[in-house]
MARDRENLO-500461 format. One record per residue (C-alpha): residue in one letter; x, y, z. Coordinates in nm, 2 decimals, padded with zeros to 4 digits. Layout:
N
<aa a&u X&v Y&w Z> .
...
This chain:
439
<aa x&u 06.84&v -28.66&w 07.34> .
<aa x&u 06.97&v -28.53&w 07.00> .
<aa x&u 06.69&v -28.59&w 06.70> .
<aa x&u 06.88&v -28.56&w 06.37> .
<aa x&u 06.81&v -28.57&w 06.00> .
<aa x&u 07.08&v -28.63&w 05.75> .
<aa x&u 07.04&v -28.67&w 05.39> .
<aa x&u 07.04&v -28.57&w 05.00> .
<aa x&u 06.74&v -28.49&w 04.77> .
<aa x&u 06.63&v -28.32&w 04.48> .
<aa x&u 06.74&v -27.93&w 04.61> .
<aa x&u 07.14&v -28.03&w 04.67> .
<aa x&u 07.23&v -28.36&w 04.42> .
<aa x&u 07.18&v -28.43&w 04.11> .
<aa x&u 07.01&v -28.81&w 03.99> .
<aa x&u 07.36&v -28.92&w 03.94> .
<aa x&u 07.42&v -28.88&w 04.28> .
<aa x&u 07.08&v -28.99&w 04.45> .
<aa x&u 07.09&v -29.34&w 04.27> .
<aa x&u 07.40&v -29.38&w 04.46> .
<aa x&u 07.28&v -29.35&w 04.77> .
<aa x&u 06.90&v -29.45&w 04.70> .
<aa x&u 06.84&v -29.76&w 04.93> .
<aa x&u 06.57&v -30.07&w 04.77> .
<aa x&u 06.32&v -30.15&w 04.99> .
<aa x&u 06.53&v -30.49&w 05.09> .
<aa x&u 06.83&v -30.29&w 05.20> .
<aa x&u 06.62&v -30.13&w 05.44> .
<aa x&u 06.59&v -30.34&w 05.73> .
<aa x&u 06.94&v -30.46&w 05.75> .
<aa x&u 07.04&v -30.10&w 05.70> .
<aa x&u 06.85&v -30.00&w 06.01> .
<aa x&u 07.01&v -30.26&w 06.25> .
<aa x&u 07.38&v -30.17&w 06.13> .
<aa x&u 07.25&v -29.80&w 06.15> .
<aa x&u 07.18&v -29.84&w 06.54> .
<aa x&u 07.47&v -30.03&w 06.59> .
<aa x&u 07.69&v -29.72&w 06.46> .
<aa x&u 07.45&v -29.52&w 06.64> .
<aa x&u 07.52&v -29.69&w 06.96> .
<aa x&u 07.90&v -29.72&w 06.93> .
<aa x&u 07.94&v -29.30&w 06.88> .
<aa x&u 07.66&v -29.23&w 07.16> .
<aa x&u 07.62&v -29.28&w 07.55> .
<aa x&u 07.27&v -29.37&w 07.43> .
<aa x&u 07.18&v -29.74&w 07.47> .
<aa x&u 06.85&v -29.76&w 07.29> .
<aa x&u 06.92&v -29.56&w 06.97> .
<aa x&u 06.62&v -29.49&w 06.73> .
<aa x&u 06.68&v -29.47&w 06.33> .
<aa x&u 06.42&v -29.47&w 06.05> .
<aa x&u 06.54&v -29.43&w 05.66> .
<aa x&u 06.33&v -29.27&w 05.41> .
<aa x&u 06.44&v -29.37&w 05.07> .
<aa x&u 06.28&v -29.21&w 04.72> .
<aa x&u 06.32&v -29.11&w 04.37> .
<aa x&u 06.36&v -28.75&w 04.54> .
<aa x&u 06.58&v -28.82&w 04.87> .
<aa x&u 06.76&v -29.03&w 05.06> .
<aa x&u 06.75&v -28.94&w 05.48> .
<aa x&u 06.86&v -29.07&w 05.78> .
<aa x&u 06.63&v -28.95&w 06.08> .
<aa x&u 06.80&v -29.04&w 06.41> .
<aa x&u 06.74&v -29.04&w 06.79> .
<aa x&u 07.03&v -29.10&w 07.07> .
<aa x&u 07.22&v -28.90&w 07.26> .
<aa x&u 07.56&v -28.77&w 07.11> .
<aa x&u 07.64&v -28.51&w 07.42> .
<aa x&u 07.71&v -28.16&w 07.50> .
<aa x&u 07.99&v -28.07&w 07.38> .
<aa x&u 08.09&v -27.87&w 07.06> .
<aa x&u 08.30&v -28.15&w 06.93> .
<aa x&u 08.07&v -28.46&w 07.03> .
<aa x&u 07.81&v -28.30&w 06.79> .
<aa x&u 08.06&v -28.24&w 06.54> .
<aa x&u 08.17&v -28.62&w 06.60> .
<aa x&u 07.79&v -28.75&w 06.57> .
<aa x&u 07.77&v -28.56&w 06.22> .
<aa x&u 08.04&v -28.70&w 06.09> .
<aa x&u 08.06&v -29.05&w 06.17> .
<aa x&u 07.71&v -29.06&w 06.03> .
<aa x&u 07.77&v -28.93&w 05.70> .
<aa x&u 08.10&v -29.11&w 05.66> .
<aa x&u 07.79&v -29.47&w 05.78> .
<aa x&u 07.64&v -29.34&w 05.46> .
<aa x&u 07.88&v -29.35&w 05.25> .
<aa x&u 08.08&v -29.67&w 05.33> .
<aa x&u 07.75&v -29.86&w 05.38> .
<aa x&u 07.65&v -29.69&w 04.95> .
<aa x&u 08.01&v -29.78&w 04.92> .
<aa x&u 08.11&v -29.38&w 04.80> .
<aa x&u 08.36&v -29.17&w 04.85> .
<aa x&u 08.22&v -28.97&w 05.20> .
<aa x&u 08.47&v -28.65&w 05.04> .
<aa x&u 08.20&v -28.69&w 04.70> .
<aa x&u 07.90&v -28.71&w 04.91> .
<aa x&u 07.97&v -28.47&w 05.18> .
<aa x&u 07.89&v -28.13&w 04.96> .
<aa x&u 07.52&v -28.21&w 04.87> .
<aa x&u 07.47&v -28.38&w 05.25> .
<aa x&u 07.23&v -28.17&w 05.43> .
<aa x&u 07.25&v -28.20&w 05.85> .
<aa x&u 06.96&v -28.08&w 06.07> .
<aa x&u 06.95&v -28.08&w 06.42> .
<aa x&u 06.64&v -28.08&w 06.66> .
<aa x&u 06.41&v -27.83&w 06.61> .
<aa x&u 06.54&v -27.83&w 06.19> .
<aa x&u 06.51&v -28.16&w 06.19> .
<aa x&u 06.15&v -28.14&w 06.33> .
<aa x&u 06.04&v -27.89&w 06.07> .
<aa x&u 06.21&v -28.03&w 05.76> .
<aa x&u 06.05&v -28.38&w 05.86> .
<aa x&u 05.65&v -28.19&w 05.91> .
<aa x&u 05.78&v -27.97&w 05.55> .
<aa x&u 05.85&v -28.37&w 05.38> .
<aa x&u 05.50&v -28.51&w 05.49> .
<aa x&u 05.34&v -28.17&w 05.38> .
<aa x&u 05.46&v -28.21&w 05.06> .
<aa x&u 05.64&v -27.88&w 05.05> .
<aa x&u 06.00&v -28.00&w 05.02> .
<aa x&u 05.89&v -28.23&w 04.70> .
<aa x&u 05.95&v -28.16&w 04.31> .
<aa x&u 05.56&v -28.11&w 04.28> .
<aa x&u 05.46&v -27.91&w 04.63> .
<aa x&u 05.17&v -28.02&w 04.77> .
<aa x&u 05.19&v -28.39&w 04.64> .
<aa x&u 05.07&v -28.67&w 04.85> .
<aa x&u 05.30&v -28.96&w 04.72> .
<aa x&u 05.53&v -28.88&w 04.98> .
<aa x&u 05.33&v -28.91&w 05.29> .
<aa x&u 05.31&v -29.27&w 05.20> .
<aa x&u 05.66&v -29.29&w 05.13> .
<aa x&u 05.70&v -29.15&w 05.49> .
<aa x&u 05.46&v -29.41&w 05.63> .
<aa x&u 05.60&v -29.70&w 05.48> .
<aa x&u 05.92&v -29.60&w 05.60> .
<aa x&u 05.83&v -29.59&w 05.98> .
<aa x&u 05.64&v -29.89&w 05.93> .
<aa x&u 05.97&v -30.04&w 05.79> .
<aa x&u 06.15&v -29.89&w 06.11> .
<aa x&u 05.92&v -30.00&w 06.35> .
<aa x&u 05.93&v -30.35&w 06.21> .
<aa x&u 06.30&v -30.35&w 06.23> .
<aa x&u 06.26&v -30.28&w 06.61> .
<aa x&u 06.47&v -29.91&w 06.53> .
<aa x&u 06.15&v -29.70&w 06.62> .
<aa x&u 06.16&v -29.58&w 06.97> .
<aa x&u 05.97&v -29.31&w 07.19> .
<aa x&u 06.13&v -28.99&w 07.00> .
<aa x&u 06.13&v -29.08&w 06.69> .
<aa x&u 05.77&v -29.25&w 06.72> .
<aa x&u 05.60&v -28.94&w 06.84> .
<aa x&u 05.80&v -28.76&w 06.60> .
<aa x&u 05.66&v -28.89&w 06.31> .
<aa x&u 05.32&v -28.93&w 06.49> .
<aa x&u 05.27&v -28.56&w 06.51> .
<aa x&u 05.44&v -28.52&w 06.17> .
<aa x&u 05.12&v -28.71&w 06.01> .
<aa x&u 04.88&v -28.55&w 06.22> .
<aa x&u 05.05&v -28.22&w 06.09> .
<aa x&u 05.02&v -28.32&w 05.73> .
<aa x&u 04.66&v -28.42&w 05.75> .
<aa x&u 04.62&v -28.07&w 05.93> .
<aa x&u 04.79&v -27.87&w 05.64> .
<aa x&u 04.53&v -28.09&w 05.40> .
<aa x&u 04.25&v -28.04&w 05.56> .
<aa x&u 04.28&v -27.66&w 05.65> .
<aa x&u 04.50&v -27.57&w 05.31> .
<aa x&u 04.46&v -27.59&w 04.99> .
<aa x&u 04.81&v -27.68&w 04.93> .
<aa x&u 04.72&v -27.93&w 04.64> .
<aa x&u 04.48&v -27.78&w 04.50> .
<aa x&u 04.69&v -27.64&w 04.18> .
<aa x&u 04.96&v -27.94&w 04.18> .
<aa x&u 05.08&v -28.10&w 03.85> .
<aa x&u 05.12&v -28.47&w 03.93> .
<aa x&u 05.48&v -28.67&w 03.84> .
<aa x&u 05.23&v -28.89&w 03.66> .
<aa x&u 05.00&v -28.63&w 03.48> .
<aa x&u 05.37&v -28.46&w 03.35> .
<aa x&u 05.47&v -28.80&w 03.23> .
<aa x&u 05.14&v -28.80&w 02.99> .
<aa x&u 05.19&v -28.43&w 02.86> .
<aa x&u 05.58&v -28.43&w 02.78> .
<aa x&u 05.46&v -28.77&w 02.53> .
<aa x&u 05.21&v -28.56&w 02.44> .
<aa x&u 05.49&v -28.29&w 02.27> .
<aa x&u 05.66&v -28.58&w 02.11> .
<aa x&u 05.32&v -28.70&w 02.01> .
<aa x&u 04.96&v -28.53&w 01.85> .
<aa x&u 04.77&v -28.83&w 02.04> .
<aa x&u 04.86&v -29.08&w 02.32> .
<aa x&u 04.56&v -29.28&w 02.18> .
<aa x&u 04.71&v -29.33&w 01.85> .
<aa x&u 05.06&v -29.50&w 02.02> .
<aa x&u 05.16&v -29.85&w 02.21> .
<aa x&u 05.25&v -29.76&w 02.57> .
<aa x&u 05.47&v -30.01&w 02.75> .
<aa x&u 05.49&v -29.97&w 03.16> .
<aa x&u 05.85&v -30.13&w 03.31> .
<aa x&u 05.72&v -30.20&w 03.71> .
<aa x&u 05.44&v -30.28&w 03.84> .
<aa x&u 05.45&v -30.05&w 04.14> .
<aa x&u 05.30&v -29.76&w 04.29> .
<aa x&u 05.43&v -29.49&w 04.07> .
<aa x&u 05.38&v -29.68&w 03.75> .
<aa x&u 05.01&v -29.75&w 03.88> .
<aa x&u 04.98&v -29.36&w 03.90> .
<aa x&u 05.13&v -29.27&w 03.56> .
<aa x&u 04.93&v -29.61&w 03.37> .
<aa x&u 04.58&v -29.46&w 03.53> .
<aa x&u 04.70&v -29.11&w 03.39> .
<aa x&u 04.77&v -29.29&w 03.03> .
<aa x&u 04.47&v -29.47&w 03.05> .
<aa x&u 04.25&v -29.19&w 03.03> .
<aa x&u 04.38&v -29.10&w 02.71> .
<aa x&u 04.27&v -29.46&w 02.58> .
<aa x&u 04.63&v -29.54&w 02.42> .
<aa x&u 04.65&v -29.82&w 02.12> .
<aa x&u 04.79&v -30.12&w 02.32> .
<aa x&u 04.90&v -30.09&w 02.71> .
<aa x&u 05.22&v -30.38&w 02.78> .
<aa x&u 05.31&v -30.43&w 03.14> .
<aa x&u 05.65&v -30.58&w 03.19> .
<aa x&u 05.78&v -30.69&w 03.55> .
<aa x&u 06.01&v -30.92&w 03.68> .
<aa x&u 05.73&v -31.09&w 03.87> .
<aa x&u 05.46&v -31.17&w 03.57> .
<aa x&u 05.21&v -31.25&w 03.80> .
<aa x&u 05.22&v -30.91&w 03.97> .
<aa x&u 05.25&v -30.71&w 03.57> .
<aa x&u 04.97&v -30.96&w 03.46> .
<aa x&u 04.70&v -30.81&w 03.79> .
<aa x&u 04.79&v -30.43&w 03.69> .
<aa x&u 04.73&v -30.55&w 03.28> .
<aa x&u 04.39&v -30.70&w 03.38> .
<aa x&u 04.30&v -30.37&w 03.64> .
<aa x&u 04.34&v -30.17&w 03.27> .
<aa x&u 04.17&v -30.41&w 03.09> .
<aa x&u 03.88&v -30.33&w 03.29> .
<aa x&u 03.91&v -30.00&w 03.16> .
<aa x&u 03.82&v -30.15&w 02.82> .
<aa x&u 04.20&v -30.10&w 02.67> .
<aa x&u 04.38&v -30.34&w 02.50> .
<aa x&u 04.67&v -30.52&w 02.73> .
<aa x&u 04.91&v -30.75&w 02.74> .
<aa x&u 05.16&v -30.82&w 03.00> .
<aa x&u 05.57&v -30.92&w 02.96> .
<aa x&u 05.84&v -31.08&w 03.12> .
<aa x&u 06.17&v -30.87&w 03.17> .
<aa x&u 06.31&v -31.13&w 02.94> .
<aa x&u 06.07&v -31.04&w 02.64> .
<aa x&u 06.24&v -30.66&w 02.63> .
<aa x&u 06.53&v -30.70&w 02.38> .
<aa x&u 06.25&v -30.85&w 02.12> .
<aa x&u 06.00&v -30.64&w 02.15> .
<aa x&u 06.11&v -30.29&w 02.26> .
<aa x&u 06.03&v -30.16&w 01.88> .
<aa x&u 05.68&v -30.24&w 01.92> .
<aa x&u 05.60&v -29.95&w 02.17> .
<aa x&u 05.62&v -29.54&w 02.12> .
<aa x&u 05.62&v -29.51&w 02.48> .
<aa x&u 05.85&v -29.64&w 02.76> .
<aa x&u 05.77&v -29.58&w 03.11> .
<aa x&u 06.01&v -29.72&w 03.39> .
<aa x&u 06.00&v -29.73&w 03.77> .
<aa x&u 06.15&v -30.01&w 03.93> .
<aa x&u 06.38&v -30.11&w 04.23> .
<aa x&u 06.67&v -30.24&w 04.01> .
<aa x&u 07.00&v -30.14&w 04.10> .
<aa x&u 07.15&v -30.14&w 03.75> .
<aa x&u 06.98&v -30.06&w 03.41> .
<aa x&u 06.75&v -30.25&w 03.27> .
<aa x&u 06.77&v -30.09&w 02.93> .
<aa x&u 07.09&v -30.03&w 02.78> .
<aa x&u 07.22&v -29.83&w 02.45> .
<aa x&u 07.28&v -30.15&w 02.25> .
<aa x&u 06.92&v -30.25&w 02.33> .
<aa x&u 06.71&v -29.90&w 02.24> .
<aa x&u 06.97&v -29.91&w 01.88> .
<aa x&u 06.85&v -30.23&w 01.78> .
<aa x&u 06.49&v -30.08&w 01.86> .
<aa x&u 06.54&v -29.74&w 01.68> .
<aa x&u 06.69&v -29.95&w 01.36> .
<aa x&u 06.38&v -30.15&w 01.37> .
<aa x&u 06.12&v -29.86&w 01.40> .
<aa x&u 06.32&v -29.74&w 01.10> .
<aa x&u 06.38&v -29.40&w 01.32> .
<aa x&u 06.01&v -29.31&w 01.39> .
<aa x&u 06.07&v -29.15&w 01.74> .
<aa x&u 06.04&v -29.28&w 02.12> .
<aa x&u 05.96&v -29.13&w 02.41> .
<aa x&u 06.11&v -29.28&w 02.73> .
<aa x&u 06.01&v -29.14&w 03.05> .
<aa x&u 06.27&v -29.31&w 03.38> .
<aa x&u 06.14&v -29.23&w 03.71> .
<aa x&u 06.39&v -29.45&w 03.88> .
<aa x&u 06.63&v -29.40&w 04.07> .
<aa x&u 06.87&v -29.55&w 04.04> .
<aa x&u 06.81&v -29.54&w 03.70> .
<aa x&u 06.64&v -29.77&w 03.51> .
<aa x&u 06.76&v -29.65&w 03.12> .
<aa x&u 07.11&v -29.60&w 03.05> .
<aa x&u 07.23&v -29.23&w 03.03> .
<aa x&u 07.39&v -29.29&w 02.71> .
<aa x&u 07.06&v -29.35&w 02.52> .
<aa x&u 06.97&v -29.01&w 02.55> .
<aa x&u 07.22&v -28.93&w 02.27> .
<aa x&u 07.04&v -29.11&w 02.03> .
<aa x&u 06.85&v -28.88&w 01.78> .
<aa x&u 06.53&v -29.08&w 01.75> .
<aa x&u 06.48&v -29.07&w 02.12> .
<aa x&u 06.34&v -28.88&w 02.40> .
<aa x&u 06.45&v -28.95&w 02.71> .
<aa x&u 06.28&v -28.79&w 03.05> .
<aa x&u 06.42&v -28.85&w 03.43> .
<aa x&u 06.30&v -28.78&w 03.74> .
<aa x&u 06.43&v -28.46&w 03.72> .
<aa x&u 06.31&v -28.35&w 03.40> .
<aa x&u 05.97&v -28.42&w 03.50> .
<aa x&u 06.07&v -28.22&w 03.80> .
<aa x&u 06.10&v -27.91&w 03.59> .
<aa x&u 05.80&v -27.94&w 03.42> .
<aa x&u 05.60&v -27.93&w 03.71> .
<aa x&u 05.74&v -27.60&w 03.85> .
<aa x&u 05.39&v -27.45&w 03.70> .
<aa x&u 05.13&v -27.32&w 03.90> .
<aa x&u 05.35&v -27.20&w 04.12> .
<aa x&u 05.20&v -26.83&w 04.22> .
<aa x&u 04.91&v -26.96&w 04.27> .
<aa x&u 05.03&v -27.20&w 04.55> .
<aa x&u 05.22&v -26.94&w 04.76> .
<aa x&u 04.91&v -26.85&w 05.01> .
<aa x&u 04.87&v -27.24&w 05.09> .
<aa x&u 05.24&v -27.28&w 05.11> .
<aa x&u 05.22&v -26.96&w 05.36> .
<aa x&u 04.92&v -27.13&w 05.56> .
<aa x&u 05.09&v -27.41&w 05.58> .
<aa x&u 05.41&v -27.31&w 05.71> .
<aa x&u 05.24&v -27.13&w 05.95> .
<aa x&u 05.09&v -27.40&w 06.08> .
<aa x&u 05.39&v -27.61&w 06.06> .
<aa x&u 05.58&v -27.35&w 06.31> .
<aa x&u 05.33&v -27.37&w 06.59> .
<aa x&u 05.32&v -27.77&w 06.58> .
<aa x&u 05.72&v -27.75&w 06.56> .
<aa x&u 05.72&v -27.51&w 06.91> .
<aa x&u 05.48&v -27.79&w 07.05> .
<aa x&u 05.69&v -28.07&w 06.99> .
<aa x&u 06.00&v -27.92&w 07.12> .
<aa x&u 05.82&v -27.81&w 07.45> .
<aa x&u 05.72&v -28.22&w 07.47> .
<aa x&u 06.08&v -28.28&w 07.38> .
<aa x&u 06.27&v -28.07&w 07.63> .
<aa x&u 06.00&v -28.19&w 07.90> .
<aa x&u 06.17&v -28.54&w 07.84> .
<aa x&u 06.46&v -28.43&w 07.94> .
<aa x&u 06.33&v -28.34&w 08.32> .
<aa x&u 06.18&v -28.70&w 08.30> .
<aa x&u 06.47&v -28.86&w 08.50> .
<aa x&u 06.50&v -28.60&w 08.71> .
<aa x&u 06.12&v -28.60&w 08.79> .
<aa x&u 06.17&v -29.01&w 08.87> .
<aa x&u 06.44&v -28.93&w 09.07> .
<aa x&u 06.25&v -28.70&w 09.32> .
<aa x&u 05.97&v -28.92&w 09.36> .
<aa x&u 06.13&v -29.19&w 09.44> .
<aa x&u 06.36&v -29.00&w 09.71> .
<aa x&u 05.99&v -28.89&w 09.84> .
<aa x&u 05.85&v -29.22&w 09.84> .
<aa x&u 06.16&v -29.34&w 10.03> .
<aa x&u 06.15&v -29.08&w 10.28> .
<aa x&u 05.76&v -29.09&w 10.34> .
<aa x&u 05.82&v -29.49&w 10.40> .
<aa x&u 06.08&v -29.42&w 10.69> .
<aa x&u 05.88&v -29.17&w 10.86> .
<aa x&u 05.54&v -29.43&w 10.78> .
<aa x&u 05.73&v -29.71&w 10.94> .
<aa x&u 05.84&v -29.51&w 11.22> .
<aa x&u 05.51&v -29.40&w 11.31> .
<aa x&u 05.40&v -29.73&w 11.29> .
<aa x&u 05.59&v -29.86&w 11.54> .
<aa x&u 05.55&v -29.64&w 11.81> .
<aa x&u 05.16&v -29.66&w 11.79> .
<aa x&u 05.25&v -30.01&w 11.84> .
<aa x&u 05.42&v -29.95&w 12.18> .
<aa x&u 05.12&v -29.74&w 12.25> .
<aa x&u 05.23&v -29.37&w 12.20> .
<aa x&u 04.95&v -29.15&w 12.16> .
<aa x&u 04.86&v -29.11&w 11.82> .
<aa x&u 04.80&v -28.72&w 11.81> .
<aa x&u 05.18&v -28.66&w 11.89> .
<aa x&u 05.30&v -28.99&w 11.67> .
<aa x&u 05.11&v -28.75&w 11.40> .
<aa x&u 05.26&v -28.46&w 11.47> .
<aa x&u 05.58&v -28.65&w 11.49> .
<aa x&u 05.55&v -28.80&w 11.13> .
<aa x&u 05.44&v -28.42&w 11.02> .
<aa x&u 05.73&v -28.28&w 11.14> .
<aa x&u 05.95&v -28.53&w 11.08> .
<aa x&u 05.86&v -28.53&w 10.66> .
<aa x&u 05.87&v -28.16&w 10.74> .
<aa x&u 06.24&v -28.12&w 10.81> .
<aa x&u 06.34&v -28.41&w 10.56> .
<aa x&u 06.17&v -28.22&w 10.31> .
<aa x&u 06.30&v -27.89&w 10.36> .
<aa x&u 06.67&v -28.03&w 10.48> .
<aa x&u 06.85&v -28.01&w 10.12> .
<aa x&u 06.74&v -27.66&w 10.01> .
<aa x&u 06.79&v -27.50&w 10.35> .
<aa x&u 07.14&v -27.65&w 10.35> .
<aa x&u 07.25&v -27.56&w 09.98> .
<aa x&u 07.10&v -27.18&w 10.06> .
<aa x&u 07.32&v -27.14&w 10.37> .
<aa x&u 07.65&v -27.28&w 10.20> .
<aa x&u 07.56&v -27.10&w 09.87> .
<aa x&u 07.76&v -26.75&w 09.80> .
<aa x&u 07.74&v -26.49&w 09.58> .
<aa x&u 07.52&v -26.55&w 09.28> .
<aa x&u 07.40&v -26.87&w 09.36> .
<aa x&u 07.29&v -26.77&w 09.69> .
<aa x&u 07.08&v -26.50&w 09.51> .
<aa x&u 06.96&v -26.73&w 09.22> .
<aa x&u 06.85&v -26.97&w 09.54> .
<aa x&u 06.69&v -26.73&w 09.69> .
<aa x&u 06.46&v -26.60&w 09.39> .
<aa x&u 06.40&v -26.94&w 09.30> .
<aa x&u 06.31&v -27.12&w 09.64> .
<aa x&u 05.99&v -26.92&w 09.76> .
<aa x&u 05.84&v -27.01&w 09.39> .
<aa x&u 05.93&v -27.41&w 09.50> .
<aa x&u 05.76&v -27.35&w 09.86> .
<aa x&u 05.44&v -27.13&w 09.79> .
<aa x&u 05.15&v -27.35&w 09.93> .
<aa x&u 04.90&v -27.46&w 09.70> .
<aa x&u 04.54&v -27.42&w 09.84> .
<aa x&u 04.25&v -27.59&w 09.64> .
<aa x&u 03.91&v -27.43&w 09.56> .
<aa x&u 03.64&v -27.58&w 09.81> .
């Protein structure tokens, strides 16, 4: 069985070409079932396993199924799946294909324990992405895609992360997305308290970052969402806090972008929400006082373009990426705990993985015992019912499981020659070396 994991982050693409590829949370499922149907089409394997992992940061395909042994049916499994990825993001496969990463068993193992850990992320030792990771499988597993290998895969990959948590102090000295958010608005302005912040989302990373603004006790805090009953329970959560809210439809954005100094977006739009036309208008109407406009989506919420403007500040993903590199010394003995760690549990798991491969063979064997200690059983059987004695019917059976037994070993070591012969013979009195228990 071949475990694979194929993908683009943060490390080899920029934003421009993650929000190609990003999947929304509805694309997901439907994603999964065509996935295992390509899967099953380029493999002997009937019961393919897929799961896709879809953030700001990455995009990555983690597959099960066997693709055989040969040079060129690996090469063939590789392939077909990045060219599934690009037709199904509908890109050029050639475009994609230098910032694809492609990691095979034992890689694929480790980079997925590295993901959970936080150590592959923007900000290492964040904990954002172990959810991310869990929803996914959930996702997968509710799709019906999750199987046996992949399962325990990412069973021991969350029993690794809360290992590296509980045993490092890997985020100990992290700088969150959402803390980095409130100090770059913080360079554009003296005081958060003294602006308007306006949140675009209502999800878990705009939850993070309005928790992070609250605590500077901003002016006014404006939710706007597509759903306004969802922006209206994350305005009343801050309200709580004793700030000043309001929440907004989508709708309300071209009127009343002016009002606010600070933009933050994150949702699962596939196009823009804001465009150039829309932040000019607002610019002309704050009569050029600056905005600061922080886009955690991806795809991107904010149109590149309005970064040219002069009045604005525009942040990504991936400048708030670069902001958190900080700290970073004094992370490197976690990181080095935790890698450790992360090599023994990888060795594990591929010593539980290479054991499934003897799993048919195992079945096999017991069931040609079983069949031959039911011949010799029923044999026995009936000649005690003629009467034989039953001390020689025993030593009948004995001897008769006895030579059945040792019959296909004996016979392969007197056709074998040359090597084989000697490679039976080291490997034979090992099989047959009786096993005594303590009394």
């Amino acid at each position: 069985m071949q475990i694979l994991t194929l993908g683009i982050n943060h490390h080899t693409a920029p934003i421009s070409m993650r929000e190609q590829v990003a999947f929304t949370p509805e694309m997901i499922q439907p994603a999964l079932h065509h996935l295992k149907d390509h899967l099953s089409q380029i493999s002997s394997s009937q019961l393919p396993e897929a799961t896709i992992l879809s953030t700001c940061n990455r995009t990555e395909l983690y597959c099960a199924a066997n693709d055989g042994q040969s040079s060129s049916d690996k090469t063939l499994f590789k392939n077909s799946t990045i060219e599934w990825l690009a037709k199904t993001r509908g890109i050029d496969s050639e475009a994609l294909l230098p910032h694809v990463y492609v990691l095979p068993q034992s890689l694929a193992v480790r980079h997925a324990f590295r993901v959970a850990c936080g150590l592959d992320s923007m900000v290492v030792g964040e904990t954002q992405i172990l959810g991310q990771l869990k929803n996914a499988v959930r996702t997968a597993d509710e799709a019906g895609s999750l199987g046996t290998y992949l399962n325990q895969l990412f069973q021991k990959t969350f029993q690794v992360a809360k290992e590296v948590r509980g045993t490092t102090e890997i985020g100990s000295h992290s700088i969150s997305m959402a803390a980095a958010a409130v100090r770059l608005s913080e360079r554009i302005f003296e005081s958060v308290g003294d602006q308007k912040v306006l949140f675009i989302g209502a999800g878990e990373m705009i939850s993070l970052c309005a928790t992070h603004f609250a605590a500077r006790k901003p002016k006014l805090v404006a939710v706007a969402n597509r759903t306004l009953e969802r922006g209206e329970e994350l305005a009343d959560h801050l309200a709580e806090q004793g700030l000043v809210t309001e929440s907004l439809r989508l709708s309300d954005l071209p009127t009343r972008l002016h009002e606010f100094d600070i933009i933050v977006s994150c949702t699962a739009s596939t196009l823009p929400i804001i465009g150039l036309g829309m932040v000019e208008s607002a610019i002309k109407s704050r009569k050029h006082r600056p905005i600061v406009m922080i886009d955690l989506a991806v795809p991107r919420d904010i149109e590149t373009e309005v970064s040219r403007l002069n009045d604005v500040y525009l942040y990504t993903v991936d400048d708030l990426g670069d902001f958190v590199q900080t700290g970073t010394d004094s992370r490197q003995a976690a990181v080095g705990q935790a890698e450790a760690i992360i090599e023994t549990r990888v060795s594990n798991f591929m010593h539980w993985l290479e054991g499934r491969g003897t799993v048919p063979l195992i079945q096999d064997l017991r069931q040609r015992g079983d069949d031959l200690r039911a011949f010799e059983v029923e044999r026995a059987r009936k000649l005690l019912a003629k009467g034989e004695d039953p001390q020689a019917v025993l030593d009948a059976l004995a001897q008769g499981l006895t030579n059945k037994f040792l019959h296909g070993s004996l016979h392969a070591l007197q056709h074998a020659q040359g090597e084989e012969r000697e490679a039976l013979m080291k490997i034979l009195p090992g099989l047959f070396r009786a096993h005594h228990s303590d009394k």
